[in-house]
N, C-alpha and C positions, 0 to 999 in steps of 0.2 A: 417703414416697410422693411419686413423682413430679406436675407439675401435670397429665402426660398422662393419670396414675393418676383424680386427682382428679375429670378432665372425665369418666371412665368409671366413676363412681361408685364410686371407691377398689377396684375388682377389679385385683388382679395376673393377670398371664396366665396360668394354669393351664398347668404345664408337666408331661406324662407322664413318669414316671420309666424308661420302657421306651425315650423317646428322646433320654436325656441322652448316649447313646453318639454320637448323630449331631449334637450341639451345635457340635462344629466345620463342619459343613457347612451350616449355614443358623443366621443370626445372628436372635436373640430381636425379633419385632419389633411396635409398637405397635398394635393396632387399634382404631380407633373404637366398633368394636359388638360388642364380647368377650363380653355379656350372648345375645348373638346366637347364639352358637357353640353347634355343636351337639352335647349330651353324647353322643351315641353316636360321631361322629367323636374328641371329645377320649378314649375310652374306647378306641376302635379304636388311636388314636397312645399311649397308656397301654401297650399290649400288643406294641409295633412291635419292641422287641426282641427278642423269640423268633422272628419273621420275619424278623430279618435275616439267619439263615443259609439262609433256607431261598433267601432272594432271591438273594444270593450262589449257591447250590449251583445254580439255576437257567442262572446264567450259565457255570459252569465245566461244567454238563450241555452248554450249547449249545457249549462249544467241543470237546467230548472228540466229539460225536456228528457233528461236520462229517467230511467225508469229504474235505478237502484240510487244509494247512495254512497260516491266515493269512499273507498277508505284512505288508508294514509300512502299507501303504495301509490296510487293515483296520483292523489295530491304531492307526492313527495316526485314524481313522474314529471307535474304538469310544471313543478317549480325548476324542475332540472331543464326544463325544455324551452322552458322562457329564456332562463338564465346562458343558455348555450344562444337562443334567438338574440340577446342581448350585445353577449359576447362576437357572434358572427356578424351583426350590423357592424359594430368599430371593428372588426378583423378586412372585412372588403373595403372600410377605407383606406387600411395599411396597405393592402396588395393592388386596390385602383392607384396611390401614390405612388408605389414602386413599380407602377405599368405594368404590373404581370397579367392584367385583367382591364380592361375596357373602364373608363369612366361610368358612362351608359350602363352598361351591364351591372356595373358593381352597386348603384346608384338604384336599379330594378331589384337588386337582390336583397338592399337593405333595404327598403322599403319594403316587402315580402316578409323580412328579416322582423321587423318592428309592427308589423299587421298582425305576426303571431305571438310576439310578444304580451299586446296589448291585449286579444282575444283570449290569450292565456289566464291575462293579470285578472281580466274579469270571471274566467274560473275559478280561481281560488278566490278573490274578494268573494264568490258565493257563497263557496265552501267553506270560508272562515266566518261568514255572516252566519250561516247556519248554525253555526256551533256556539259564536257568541251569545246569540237568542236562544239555544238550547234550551228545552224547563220539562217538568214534565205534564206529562198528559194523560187521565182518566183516562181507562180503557176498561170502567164499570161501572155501572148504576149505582148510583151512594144516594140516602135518605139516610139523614139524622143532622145532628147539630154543624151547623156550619159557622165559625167563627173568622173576621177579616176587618181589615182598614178599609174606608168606604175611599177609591181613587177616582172614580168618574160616576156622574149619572147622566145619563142619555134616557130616549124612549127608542121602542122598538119601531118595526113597520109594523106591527100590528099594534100599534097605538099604545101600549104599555110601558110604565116604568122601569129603569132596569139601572139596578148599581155592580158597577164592578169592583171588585176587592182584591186585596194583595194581601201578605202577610197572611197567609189562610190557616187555622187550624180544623182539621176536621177531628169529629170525638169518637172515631172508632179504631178497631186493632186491625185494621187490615190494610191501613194506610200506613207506612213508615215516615216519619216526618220530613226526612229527607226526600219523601217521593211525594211530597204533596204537589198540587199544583202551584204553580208562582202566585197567577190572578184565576179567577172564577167570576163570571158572569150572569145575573140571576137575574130572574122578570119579576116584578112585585105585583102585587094584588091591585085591585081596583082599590083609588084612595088610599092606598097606603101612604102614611106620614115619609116625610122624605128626611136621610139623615141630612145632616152635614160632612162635607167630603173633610176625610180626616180622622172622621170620627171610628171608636172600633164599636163595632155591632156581633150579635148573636142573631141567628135564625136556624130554623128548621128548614132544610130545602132540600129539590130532588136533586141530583147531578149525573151529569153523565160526561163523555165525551164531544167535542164539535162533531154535530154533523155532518157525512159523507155527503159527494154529492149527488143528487136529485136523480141523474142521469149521467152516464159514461161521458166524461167529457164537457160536461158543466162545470159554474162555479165551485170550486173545492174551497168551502170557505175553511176547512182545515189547515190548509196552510197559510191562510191568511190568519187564523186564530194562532200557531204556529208561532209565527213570525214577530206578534203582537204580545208573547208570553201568555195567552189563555189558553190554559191546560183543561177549561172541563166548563161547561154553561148548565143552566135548567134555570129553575123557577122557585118560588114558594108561597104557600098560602096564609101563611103568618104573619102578623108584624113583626119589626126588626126592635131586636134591643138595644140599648145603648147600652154599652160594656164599659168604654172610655170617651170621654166627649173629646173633641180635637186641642190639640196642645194650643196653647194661647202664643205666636209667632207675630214678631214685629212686621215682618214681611212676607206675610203667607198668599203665592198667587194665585193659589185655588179658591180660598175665603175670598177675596179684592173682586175676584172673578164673577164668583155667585152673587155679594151685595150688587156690584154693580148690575149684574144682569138682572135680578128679582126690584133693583131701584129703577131702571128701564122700565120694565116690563109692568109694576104698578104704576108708572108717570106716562107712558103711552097708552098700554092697554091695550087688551085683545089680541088679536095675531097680529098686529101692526108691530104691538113689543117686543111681541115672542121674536118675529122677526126680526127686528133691529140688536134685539140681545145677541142671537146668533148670529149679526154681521162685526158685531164690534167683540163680542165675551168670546164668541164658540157654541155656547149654550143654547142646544136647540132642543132642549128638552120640553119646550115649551110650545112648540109648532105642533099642531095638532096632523096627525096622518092626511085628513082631508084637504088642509093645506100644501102638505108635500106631495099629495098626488094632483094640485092644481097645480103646481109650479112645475112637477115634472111633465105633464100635457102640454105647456107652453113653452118647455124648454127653457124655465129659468130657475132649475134648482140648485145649478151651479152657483145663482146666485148667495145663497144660504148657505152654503160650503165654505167657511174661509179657504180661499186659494190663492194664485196668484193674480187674480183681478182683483183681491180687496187689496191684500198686499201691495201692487203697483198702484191703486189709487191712492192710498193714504200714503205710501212714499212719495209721489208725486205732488199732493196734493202740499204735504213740509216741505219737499224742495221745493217747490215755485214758489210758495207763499214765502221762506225766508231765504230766497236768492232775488226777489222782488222786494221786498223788504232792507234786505243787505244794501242792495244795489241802487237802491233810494236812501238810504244812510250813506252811501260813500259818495251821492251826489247833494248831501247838503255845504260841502265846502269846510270850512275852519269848524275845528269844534273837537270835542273832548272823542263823541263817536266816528266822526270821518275822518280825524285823524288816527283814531286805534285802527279804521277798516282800508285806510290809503294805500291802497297796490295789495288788497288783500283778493286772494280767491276766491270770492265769494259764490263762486258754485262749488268748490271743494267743501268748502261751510256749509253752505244747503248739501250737499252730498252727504257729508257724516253726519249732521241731523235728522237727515234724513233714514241714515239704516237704523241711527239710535232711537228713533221714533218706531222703525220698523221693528229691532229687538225689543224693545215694552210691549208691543203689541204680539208680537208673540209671544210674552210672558203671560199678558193679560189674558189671551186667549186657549192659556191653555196647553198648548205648544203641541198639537195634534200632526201624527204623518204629514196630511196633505199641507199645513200651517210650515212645520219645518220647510217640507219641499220647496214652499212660497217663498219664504226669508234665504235658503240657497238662492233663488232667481234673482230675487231683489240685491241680495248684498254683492252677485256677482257685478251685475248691473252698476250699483254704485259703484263698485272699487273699481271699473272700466273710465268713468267720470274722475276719480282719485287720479289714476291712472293717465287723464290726457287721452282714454281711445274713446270710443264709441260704446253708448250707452248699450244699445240696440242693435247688436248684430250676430250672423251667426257664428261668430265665436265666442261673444259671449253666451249666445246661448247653448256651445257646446261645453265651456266649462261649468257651466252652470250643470247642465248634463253628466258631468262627467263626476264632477261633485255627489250632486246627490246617487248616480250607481256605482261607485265606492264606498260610499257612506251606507249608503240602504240597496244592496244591489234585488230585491225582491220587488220593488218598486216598477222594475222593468215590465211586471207581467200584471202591472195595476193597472183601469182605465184609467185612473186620475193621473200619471204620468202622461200613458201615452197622448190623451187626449190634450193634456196642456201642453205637451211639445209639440205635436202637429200643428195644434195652432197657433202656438206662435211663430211657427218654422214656415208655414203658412204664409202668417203676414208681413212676414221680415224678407223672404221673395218674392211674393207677388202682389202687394199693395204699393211699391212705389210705381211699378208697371201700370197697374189699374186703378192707381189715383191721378194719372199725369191728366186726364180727360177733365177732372174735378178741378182741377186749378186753375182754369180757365172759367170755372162761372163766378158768378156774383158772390159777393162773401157771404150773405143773407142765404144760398141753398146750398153752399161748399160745405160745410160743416156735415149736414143732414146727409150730402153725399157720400162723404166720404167715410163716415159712420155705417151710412149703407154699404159703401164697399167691404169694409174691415168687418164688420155682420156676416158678409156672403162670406167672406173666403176664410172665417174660422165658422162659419156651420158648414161649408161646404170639405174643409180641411177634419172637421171631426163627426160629420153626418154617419159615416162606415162605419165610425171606428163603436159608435152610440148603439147602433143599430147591430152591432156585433154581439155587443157586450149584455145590450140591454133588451134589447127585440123587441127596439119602439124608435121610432124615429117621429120628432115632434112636426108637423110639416109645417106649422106658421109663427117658428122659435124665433127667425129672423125677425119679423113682425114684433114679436113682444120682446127682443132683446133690444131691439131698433128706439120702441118706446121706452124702455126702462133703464137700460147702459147708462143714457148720458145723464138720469138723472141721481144714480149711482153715485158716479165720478163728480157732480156737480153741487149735488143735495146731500145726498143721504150718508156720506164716506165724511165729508168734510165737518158738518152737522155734529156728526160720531167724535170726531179728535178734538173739536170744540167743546164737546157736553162730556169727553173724559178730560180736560184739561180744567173746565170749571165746575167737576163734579167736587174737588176736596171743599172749594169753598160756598158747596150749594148752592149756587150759577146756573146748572147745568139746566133747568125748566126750560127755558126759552131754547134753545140748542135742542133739546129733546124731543119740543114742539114742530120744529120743523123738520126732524130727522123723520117722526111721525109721518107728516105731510107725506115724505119721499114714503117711507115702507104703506102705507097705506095706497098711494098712490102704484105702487109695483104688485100689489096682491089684487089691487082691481084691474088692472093687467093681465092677468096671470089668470084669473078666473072667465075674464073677457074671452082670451084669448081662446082658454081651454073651453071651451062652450060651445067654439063655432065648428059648424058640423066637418068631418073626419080632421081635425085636429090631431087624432094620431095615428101612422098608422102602424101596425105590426110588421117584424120581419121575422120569421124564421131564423132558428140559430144558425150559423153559420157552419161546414166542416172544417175539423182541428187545423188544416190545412191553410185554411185561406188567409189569419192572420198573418200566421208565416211569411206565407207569396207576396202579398199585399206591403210588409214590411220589408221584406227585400228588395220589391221593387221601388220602395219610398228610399231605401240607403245607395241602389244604383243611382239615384235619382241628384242624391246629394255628392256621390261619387262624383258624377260627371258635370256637375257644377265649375271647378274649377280643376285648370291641371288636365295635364296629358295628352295624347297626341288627338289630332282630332278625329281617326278613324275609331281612337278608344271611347272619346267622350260622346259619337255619335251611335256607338253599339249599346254605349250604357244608359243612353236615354232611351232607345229602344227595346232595352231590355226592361228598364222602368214602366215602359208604357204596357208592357205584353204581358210582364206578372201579374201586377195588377188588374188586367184584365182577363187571366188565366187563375187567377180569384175571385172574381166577379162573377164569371162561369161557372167554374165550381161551385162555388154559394147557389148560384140559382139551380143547379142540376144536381145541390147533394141530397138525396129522400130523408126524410122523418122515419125514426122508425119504427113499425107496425105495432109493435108491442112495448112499452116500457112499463118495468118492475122495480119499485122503490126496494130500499136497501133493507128496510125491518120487515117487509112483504106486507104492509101494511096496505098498499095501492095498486092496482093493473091499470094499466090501460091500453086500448085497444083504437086503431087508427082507422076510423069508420067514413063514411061518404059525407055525413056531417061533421065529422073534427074528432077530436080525442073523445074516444066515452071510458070513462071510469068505470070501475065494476063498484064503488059504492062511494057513499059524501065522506068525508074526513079527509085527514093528510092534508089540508089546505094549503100546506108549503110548499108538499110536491107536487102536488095539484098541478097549482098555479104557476110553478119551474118547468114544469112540461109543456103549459098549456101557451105561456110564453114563450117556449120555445118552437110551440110550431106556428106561434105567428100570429095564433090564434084570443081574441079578446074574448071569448066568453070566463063567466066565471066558473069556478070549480064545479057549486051546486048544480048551476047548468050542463058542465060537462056530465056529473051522475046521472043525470036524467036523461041524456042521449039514449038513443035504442043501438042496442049491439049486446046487453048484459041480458041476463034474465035468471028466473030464483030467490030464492028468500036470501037475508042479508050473507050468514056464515057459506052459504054455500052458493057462489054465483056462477051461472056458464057463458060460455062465450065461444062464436068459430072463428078462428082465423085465417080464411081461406079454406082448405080442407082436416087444419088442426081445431083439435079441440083443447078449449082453456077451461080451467077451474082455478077459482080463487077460493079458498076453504077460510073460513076465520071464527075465532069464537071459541067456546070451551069447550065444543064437543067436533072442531077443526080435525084434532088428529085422528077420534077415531074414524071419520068420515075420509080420512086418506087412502086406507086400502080400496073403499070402491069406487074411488077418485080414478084411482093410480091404474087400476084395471082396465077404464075405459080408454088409456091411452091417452096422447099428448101431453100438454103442459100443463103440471099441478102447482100451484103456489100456496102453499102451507104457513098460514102467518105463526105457530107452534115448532116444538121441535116434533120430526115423524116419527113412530113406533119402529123400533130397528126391523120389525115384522113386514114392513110392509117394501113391497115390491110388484113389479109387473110393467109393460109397454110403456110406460110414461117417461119427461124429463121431468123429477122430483126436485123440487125449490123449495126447502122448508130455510125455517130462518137462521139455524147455523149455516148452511151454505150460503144463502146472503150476502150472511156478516161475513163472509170470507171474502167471498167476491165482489160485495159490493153491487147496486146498481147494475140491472141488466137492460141491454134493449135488443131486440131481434129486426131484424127486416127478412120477411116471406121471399124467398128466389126460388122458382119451378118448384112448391110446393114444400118446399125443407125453409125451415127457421135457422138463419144465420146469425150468432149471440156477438155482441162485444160489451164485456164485462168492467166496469170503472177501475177492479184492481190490476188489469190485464193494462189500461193505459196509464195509469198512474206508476205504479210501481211498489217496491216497498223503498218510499221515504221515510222518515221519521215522523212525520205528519202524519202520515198515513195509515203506517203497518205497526201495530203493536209489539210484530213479534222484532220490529226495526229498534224501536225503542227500546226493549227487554235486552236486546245486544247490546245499546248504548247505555241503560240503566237511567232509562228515562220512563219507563215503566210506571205506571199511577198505583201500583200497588205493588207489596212486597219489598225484601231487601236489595240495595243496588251490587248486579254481580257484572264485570264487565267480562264476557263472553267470546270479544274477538281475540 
């Protein structure tokens, strides 16, 4: 005991275990009147840990939702301002020591002090991730020779092959090679031979840039392409050459990958394999569309997903099996094995066999986003068990959290995050609450219960966030996860580690045979399930708004968990409970809106008494984006057929209340613009306009568009009010080419840096 200790009546400083992670940012420091301090603050800094992702995700929200892109001034701003935050936590505890300032107070202000800090650190981790991923991006139509290393093959949602490439050469003058893309993405022909990944190919294909999105406010899979280094996607009608076959490697995981899944998938058979390959390889190139639209109706397409359910069952499945194992070797008594294992930790054993089990498997499979993400949970998880703490709590699942939005801070605005942290945030509070009832019955229906439980409170933890996202909410998921989970975990995961462990010495048949059993068993589930009448139903997309609210009310929610005074912890459950439902309102009270105009002018459509009617069939993309979004199940072709259009194809009309619309398309579009544009209202020209032409109209030809981007109007007292996709997005570098051309990330031309 120090003499400082002594003068303060031999109290050490009570130090919260939730902010031992933040011990390098502000140094341990003396106080005078530590008897002072007030337990509900030390109580609040006891729980700091599960807040520090939420502070972080705060920060990385504030930089995804800016509508330009920082520059260095900024960034060089947000680092000064952290670093002073940093600085002022340890400053208040020098001046709370020398009493010039309140315990209490000083105690509020580093904490304040360290809130901003964190929110900051998650700004620049975005801004530094951004530029890491930097590449560039086509911002033009390319036809001709495309050459590239084949790194993945997948199939599309529209049931087609597709290989992505790296190392891309394209064969023309207007690409500088420095400006090529990184990767490019292409859909193959019907039957097209498939290479081998690895291999380099030639083909002839279209290209363009990723697709804007659909509608103002929808998926931008731009930045998700972005983020992913694909600079530029299309197609080709061609077979693929083989240029280079793939270099022959002792340890190659993409080869090991594909045998093993094409050796599955002829030893099973049928969508039974295909499925089983993509639980154990990744490869789900093999799942036929009709299959993933039966699994996504029942709400079990997560299961095909490597995530963190396979992940935690195949860890789980080698820890128990060799901590059971272990623990019946150190009870055989004298002997060469219970004496190597006598007083040995034989769940630290099964722990690091367990993540070792878990890094092969994400070798094998691939090592895809949502696969990383899985193996941060898991390894967090195990080194908690290394560790002496608790497997399963939430702190572990805030480091685990906090890991991956450092690591990957884009992730934040994925559903496959949010969606897996809800629900496990989920049942790590409220399943020991709503299993106490289950542990009082029989063992014979405890099990089935308590499956049931942990079912409801992760559909009921990620039902919003599905239905947000995806504008379908499965209604009898529970029902066919209820059936198929346990034999997942029990059959089909374990089966898996079995038939890749005795695949080297062709073993694996019997093992295969019954993985079989499980995935055949879960796809007749799955079609069962999706069969029974409204199985699914629609939601309306949501406004930009409500995730926001809904997510603030979910971090007050975890705020006022632990810590603080109790008139603070009872504001903030009440503010938890009132966001969230001042998002639930909104969502039900925000309109569709009357008109939306795809981004090429390719599509209209018009919000009539019977649902969206198209002014003609095609666009099936945006179609079906719209039509999704208003909730609505019909298909495309049927929306064209709706009444509200009328006219031959190039030139269709339409009223929108007391406007009139015209959709012009086709080769003689433009000249048909002047007496378009004359009758007044809305013209949408799929060409460029004759600079001749003028009069009472709003003219939309597809240079302005391409400017703006995606329009939609909603009708008030007879005027069309526009919000335009570029007006909420911004100029990102995803986004704005003229963003890029400043950063010299331009798809064409020499690189000039401009700022």
């Amino acid at each position: 005991m120090t003499a400082a200790d002594a003068a303060n009546g031999g109290m050490a400083p009570p130090r919260g275990r939730g902010v031992r992670l933040l011990a390098a940012l502000t140094a341990p420091g003396r106080v005078s009147d530590r008897a002072a301090r007030s337990t509900a603050e030390l109580a609040l800094r006891a729980g700091l840990l599960i807040r520090v992702p939420i502070l972080v995700s705060c920060g990385i929200g504030l930089w995804f939702s800016l509508r330009f892109d920082p520059g260095p001034g900024l960034y060089a701003a947000a680092l000064a301002a952290m670093l002073l935050a940093i600085w002022a936590a340890r400053r208040l505890l020098l001046l709370a020591d020398a009493g010039r300032i309140p315990w209490d107070r000083a105690e509020v202000l580093r904490l304040a002090a360290l809130a901003a800090a964190l929110a900051l650190s998650g700004f620049l981790a975005a801004g530094l991730r951004l530029h890491m991923v930097a590449a560039p991006v086509m911002d033009y139509r390319y036809y001709g020779p495309v050459e590239g290393r084949v790194v993945q093959i997948d199939r599309s949602a529209r049931d087609r092959m597709r290989v992505t490439l790296d190392r891309v050469v394209l064969r023309d003058t207007a690409t500088a090679p420095e400006r090529t893309p990184r990767r490019v993405r292409l859909s193959l022909p019907e039957g097209a031979a498939l290479p081998a990944t690895s291999a380099r190919v030639m083909l002839t294909a279209h290209l363009g840039p990723p697709p804007p999105p659909a509608e103002p406010g929808a998926f931008d899979f731009r930045r998700n392409a972005f983020f992913a280094g694909l600079g530029a996607v299309g197609y080709t009608r061609t077979p693929l050459l083989i240029v280079e076959p793939p270099p022959p490697r002792l340890l190659d995981g993409t080869a090991i990958r594909l045998r093993l899944s094409q050796a599955m998938q002829d030893r099973i058979g049928g969508q039974a394999g295909a499925v089983a390959s993509a639980l154990v390889t990744g490869d789900r190139s093999g799942i036929a569309e009709a299959t993933n639209q039966v699994m996504r109706d029942s709400n079990l397409y997560h299961i095909v997903s490597i995530s963190g359910l396979h992940m935690t069952m195949l860890a789980a499945f080698v820890y128990a099996a060799l901590r059971l194992g272990l623990a019946a070797a150190q009870g055989l008594g004298p002997g060469v094995l219970g004496a190597a294992l006598s007083g040995a930790p034989v769940h630290k054993l099964a722990a690091l066999a367990a993540l070792a089990a878990a890094t092969l498997y994400l070798w094998v499979s691939g090592g895809g986003v949502p696969t990383e993400r899985a193996w941060v949970m898991v390894a967090v998880m195990l080194a908690a068990v290394l560790l002496d703490r608790r497997a399963i709590s939430l702190r572990t699942l805030a480091v685990a959290a906090l890991a991956i939005l450092y690591l990957a801070p884009e992730a934040l605005v994925t559903p496959g995050f949010q969606m897996s942290f809800a629900a496990t945030a989920a049942l790590i509070l409220l399943f020991p609450a709503w299993s106490r009832g289950a542990q009082r019955l029989p063992w014979v229906v405890r099990g089935v219960a308590l499956l049931v439980i942990s079912s409801l409170i992760a559909g009921l933890a990620t039902a919003p966030l599905a239905a947000a996202h995806f504008n379908r909410s499965a209604q009898y998921g529970i029902v066919a996860n209820l059936l198929v989970v346990p034999v997942m975990g029990s059959v089909v995961m374990p089966a898996g580690v079995v038939a890749a462990l005795l695949a080297p010495l062709g073993l694996a048949g019997p093992a295969l045979w019954v993985m079989g059993l499980g995935t055949r068993w879960m796809l007749w589930v799955a079609e069962a399930v999706a069969g029974w009448g409204g199985s699914v139903l629609a939601a309306p997309a949501p406004d930009w708004r409500v995730l926001p609210l809904a997510g603030a009310g979910a971090a007050l929610w975890l705020f006022s968990l632990q810590g603080g005074a109790l008139a603070t912890r009872w504001l903030g459950r009440l503010a938890a409970v009132l966001l969230p439902g001042a998002a639930a309102l909104l969502w039900a009270a925000s309109p569709r809106p009357d008109i939306l105009i795809s981004p090429d002018a390719a599509a209209v459509g018009i919000l009539t008494p019977a649902g969206r009617a198209l002014s003609k069939p095609g666009a099936a993309f945006v179609a079906d984006s719209w039509l999704r979004a208003d909730g609505d199940t019909a298909a495309a072709a049927e929306a064209g057929a709706r009444e509200g259009w009328s006219g031959p194809t190039g030139d269709r009309r339409a009223r929108l209340g007391g406007i009139a619309v015209a959709h012009l398309s086709g080769k003689a579009a433009a000249a048909r613009a002047a007496a378009a544009c004359a009758e007044g209202g809305v013209v949408i020209l799929a060409a460029r306009a004759p600079p001749e032409v003028s009069g009472p109209c709003l003219l939309l030809d597809q240079p302005a568009l391409a400017r703006s981007g995606a329009r939609a109007g909603w009708l008030r007292d007879g005027t069309l009010h526009w919000q335009t996709d570029s007006a909420m997005v911004g100029e990102r570098l995803w986004s704005s080419p003229a963003e890029r051309r400043r950063w010299g990330l331009s798809g064409r031309g020499q690189w000039r840096d401009r700022r």
